[in-house]
C-alpha positions as CSV (number, residue, x, y, z in Angstrom):
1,X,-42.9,14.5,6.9
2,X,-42.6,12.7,10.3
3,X,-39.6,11.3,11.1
4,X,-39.5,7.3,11.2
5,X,-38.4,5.5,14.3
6,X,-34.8,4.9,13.9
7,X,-33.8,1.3,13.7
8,X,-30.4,-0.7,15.4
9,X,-27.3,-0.3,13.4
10,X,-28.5,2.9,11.3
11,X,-28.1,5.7,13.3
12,X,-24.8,6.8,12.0
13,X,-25.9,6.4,8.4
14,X,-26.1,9.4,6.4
15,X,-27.7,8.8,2.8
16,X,-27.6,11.9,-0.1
17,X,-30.1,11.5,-2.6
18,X,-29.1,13.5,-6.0
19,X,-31.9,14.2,-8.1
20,X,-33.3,17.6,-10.3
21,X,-36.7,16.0,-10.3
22,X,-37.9,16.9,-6.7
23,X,-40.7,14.2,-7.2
24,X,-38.1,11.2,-7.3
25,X,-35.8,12.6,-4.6
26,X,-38.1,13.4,-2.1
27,X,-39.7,9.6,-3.0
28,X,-36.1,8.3,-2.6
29,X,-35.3,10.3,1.1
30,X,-38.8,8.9,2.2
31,X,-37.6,5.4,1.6
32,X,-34.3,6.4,3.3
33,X,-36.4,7.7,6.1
34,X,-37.9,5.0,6.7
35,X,-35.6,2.8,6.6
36,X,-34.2,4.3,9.5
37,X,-31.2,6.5,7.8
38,X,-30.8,9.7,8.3
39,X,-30.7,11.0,4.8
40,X,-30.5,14.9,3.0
41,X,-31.6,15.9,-0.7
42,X,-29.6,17.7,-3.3
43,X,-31.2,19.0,-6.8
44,X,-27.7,19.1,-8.8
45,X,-24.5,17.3,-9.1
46,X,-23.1,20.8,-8.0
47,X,-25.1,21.0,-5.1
48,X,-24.2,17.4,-3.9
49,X,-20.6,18.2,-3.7
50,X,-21.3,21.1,-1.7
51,X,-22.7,19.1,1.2
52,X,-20.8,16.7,0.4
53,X,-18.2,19.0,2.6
54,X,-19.7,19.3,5.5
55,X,-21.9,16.3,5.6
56,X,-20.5,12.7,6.8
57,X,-22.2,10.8,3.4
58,X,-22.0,6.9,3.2
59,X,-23.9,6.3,0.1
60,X,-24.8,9.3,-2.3
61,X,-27.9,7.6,-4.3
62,X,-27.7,9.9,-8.2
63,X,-29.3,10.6,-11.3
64,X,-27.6,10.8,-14.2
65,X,-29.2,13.0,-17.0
66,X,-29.0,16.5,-14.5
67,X,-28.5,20.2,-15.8
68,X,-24.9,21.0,-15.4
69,X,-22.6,18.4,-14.2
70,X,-23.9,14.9,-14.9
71,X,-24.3,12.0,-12.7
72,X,-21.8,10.0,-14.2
73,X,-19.5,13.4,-13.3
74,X,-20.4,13.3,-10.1
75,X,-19.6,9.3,-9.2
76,X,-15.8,10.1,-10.5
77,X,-15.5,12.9,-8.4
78,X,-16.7,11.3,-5.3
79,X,-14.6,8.3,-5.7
80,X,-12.0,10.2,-6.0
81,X,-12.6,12.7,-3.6
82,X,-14.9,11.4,-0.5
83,X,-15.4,8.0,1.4
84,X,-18.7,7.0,-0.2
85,X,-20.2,4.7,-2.6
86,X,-22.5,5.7,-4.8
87,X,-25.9,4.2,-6.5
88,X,-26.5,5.1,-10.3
89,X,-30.5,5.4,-10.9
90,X,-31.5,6.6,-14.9
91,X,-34.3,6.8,-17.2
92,X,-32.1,6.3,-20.0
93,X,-30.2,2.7,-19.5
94,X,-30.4,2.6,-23.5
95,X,-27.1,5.0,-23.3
96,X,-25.2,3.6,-20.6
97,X,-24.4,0.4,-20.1
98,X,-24.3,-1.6,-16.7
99,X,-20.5,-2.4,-17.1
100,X,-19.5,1.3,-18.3
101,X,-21.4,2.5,-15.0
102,X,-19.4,0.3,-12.6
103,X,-16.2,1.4,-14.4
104,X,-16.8,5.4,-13.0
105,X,-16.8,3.8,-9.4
106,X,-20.5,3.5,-9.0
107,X,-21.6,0.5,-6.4
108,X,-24.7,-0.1,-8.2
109,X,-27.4,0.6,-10.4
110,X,-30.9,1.1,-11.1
111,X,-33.5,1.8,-14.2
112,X,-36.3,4.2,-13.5
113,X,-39.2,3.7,-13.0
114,X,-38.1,1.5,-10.2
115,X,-39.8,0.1,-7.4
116,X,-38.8,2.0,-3.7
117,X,-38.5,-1.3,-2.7
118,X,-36.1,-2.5,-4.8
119,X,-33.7,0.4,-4.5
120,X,-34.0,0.0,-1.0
121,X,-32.8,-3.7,-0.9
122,X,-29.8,-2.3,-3.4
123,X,-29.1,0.2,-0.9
124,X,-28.8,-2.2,2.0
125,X,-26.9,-4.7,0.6
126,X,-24.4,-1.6,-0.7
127,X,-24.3,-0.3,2.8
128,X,-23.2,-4.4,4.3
129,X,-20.8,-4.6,2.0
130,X,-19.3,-1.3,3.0
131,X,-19.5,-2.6,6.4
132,X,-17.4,-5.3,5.7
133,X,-14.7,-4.1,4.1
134,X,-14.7,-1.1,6.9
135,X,-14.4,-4.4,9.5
136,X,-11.5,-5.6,7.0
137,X,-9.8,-2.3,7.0
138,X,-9.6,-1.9,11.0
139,X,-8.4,-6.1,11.3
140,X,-5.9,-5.3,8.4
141,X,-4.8,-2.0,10.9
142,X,-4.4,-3.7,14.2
143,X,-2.8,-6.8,12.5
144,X,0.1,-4.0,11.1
145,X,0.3,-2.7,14.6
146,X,1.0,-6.0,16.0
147,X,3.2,-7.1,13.0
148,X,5.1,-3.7,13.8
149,X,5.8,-4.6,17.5
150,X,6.7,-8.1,16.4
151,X,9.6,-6.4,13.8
152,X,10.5,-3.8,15.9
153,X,11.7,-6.5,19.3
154,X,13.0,-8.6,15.9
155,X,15.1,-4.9,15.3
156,X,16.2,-5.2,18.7
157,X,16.8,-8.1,19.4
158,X,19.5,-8.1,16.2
159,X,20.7,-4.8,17.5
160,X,21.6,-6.4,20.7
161,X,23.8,-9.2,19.1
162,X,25.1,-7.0,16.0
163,X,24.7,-3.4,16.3
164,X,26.1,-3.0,12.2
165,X,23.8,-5.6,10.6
166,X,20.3,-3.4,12.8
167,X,21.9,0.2,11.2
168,X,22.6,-1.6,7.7
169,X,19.0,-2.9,7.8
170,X,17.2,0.5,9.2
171,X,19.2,2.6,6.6
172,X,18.2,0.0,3.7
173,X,14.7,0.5,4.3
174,X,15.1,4.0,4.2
175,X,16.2,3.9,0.7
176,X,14.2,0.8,-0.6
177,X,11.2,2.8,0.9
178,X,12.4,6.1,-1.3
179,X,13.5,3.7,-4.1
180,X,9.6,2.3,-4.2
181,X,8.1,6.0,-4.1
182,X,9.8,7.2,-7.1
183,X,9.0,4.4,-8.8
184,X,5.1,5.5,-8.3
185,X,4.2,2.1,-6.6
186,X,1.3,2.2,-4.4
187,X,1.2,2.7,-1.1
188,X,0.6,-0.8,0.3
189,X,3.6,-2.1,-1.3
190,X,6.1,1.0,-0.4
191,X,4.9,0.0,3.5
192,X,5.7,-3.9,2.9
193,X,8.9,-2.7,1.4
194,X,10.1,-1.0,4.4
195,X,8.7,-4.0,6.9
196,X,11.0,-5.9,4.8
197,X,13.5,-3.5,4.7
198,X,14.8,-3.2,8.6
199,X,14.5,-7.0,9.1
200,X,16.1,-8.3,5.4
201,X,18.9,-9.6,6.9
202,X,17.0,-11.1,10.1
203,X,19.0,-14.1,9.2
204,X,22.2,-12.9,10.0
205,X,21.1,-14.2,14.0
206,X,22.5,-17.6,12.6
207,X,25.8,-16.8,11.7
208,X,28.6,-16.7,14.5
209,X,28.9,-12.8,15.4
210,X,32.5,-13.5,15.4
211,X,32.5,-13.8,11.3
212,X,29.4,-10.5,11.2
213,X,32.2,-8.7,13.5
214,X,35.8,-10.0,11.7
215,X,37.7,-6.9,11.4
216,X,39.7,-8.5,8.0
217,X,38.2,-9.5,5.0
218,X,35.9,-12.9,5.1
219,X,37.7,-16.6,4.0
220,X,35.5,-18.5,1.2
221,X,34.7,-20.4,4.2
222,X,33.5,-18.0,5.6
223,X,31.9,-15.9,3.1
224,X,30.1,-19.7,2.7
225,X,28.5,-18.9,5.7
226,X,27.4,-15.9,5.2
227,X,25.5,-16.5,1.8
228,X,23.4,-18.8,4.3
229,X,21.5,-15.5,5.7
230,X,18.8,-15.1,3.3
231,X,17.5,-19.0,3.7
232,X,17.7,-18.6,7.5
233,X,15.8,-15.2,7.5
234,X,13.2,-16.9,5.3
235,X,13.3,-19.9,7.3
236,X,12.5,-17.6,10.4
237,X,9.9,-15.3,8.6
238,X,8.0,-17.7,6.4
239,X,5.4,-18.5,9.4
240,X,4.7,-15.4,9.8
241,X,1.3,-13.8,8.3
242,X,2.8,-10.7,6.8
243,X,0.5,-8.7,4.4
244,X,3.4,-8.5,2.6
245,X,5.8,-10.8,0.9
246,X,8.4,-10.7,3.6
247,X,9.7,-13.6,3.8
248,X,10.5,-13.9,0.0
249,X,11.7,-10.6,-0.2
250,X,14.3,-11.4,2.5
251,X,14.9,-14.6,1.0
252,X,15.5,-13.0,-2.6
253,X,17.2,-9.5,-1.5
254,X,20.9,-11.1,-3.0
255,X,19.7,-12.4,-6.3
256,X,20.9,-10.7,-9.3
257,X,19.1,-10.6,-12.7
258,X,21.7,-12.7,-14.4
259,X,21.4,-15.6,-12.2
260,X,24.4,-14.7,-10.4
261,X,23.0,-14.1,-6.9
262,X,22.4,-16.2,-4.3
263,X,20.8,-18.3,-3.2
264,X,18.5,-19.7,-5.4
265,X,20.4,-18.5,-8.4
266,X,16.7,-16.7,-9.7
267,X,17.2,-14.5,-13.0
268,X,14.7,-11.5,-14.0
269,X,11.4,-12.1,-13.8
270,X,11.7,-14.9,-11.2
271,X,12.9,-12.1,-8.5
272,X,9.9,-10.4,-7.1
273,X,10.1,-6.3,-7.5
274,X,10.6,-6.0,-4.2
275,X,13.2,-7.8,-4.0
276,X,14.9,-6.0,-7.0
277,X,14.2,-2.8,-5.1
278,X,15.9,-4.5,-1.8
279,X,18.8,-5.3,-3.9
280,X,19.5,-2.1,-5.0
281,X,19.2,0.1,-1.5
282,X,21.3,-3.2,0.1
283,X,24.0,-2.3,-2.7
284,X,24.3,1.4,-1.9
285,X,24.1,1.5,1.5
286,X,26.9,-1.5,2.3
287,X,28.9,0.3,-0.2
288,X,28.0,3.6,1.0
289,X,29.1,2.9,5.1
290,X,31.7,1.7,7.0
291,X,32.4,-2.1,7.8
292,X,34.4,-3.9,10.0
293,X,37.1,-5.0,7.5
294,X,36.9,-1.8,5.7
295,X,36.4,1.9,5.2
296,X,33.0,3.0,3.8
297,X,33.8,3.1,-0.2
298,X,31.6,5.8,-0.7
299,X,28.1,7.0,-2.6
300,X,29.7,7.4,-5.8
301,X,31.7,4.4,-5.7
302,X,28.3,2.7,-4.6
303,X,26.0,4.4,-7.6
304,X,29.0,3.8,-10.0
305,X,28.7,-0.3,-9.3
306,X,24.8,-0.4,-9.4
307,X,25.3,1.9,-12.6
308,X,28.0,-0.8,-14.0
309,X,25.2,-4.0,-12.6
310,X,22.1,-2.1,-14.7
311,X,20.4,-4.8,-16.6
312,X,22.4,-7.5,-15.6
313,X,22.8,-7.7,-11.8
314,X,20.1,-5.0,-11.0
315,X,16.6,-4.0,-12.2
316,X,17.5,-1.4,-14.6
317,X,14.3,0.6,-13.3
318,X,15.0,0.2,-9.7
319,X,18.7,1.8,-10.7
320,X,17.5,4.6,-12.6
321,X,15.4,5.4,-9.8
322,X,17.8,5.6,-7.3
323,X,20.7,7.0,-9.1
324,X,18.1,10.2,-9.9
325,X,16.7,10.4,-6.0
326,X,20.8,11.2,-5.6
327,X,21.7,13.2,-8.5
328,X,18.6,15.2,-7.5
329,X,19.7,15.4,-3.6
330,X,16.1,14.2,-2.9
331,X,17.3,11.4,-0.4
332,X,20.2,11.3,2.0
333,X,20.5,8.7,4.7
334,X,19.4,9.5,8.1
335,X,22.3,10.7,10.2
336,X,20.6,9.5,13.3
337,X,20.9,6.1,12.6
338,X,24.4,5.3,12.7
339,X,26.9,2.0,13.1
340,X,28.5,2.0,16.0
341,X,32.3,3.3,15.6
């Protein structure tokens, strides 16, 4: 078979046809061919996963009905497994429905006998809309970079005017972060957890350092003033085009499931997860470390009042999450951030 010309765009676009009937795949890799990708054949689900290995697939095009391992065996697999969507092609559509296909991870699908033509056309539009979220991936990446930068002179910056509140924050995130991954929540979320986390009390630039600093307990004047910080932090964040729910999460990080938080006095389901998380790690840690106006308390004083708050000030799931991460000595605070003394 001679080798078609290759055409703009498809040169790194590697196509695995899977089929035991060599008629159909080699009438498959021809199309491939000529559409300009490069392409290889396979005659068994087993056999596809072996070049599957070594071989840089975009789109694995499979029967179903195959001896051994099935085609619908094979999509789950490579889903799971391998960056590559996959086109379903049977002779029996009678037994599987469109909707149970899509729901093994297949990309599309197609009755034999089929026209080359058509498959072709599903393969192309398959392979733009892996394009585009590829293109979404990379802008979603480089917007994190540039969203990291932006936190970490916002870290700074804080650190500069109040050395306490930038440790407090770096250590929360820490824990919020470890809080989120025993909790099994997906990755995403743990990250926007710990972009909240070392900038949660951002606000804290609008209250007069000499009240963050006061080396005696706080006035109800002053205290006052310091329930202001998770408004201002919003206030600063809210503009911002986090992937995450930052800004609420800073805004929310002091409301308590009863209502009794501050400062929009939200109860249970009103506070994001997040923020029940933030709540939580904010609680330890405070507790857990030394202040200006007093001695660190302790970790067991610190799990004994989020233990007391379970259910009413603090998601009782969040708690239990964190009180076993301790118990278990699977998290201790990094010792190289530190307060200064």
């Amino acid at each position: 078979m001679m080798k078609a010309e290759q055409k703009p765009g498809t040169d790194h676009i590697h196509i695995l046809v899977v089929d035991d009937d060599d008629a159909i795949r080699q009438l498959v890799q021809r199309g491939t061919q000529e559409s300009g990708y490069a392409h290889s054949g396979a005659a068994s689900g087993e056999d596809a996963l072996e070049k599957l290995k070594t071989l840089p697939v975009d789109v694995v095009i499979t029967d179903i009905v195959m001896p051994g391992m099935t085609g619908i065996e094979l999509t789950r697999i490579i889903r799971e497994t391998y960056d590559a969507d996959v086109i379903v092609m049977t002779g029996f559509a009678e037994n599987y429905t469109y909707e149970k296909i899509i729901e093994t991870g297949a990309s599309d699908f197609i009755q034999k006998p089929f026209h080359l033509r058509e498959l072709m056309i599903r393969l192309k539009r398959v392979l733009r809309e892996r394009a585009l979220f590829s293109a979404k991936d990379a802008a979603v990446a480089q917007l994190k970079k540039s969203l990291s930068g932006t936190v970490q002179v916002i870290v700074a910056m804080v650190e500069k005017r109040d050395p306490y509140t930038a440790g407090h924050q770096q250590r929360v995130a820490q824990l919020a972060c470890a809080i989120a991954k025993e909790m099994n929540l997906a990755d995403d979320i743990v990250e926007g957890i710990g972009m909240a986390g070392i900038i949660h009390d951002l606000g804290k630039i609008a209250i007069p350092a000499e009240i963050l600093s006061k080396p005696t307990p706080l006035t109800d004047e002053e205290f006052s003033l310091i329930k202001l910080h998770p408004r201002a932090g919003y206030d600063i964040l809210k503009d911002i085009e986090f992937p995450w729910p930052v800004a609420q999460i800073a805004f929310q990080h002091h409301e308590r499931m009863d209502g009794s938080g501050y400062p929009q006095g939200l109860k249970g389901d009103e506070i994001l997860l997040e923020a029940g998380i933030m709540a939580v790690a904010d609680t330890v840690e405070a507790m857990a470390s030394h202040r200006p106006y007093r001695p660190a308390l302790g970790l067991d004083a610190a799990l004994e009042e989020i233990k007391k708050g379970k259910g009413t000030l603090y998601d009782a799931k969040v708690v239990d999450a964190c009180v076993r991460l301790f118990s278990e000595n699977r998290f201790q605070f990094d010792t190289g951030v530190k307060d200064p003394p």
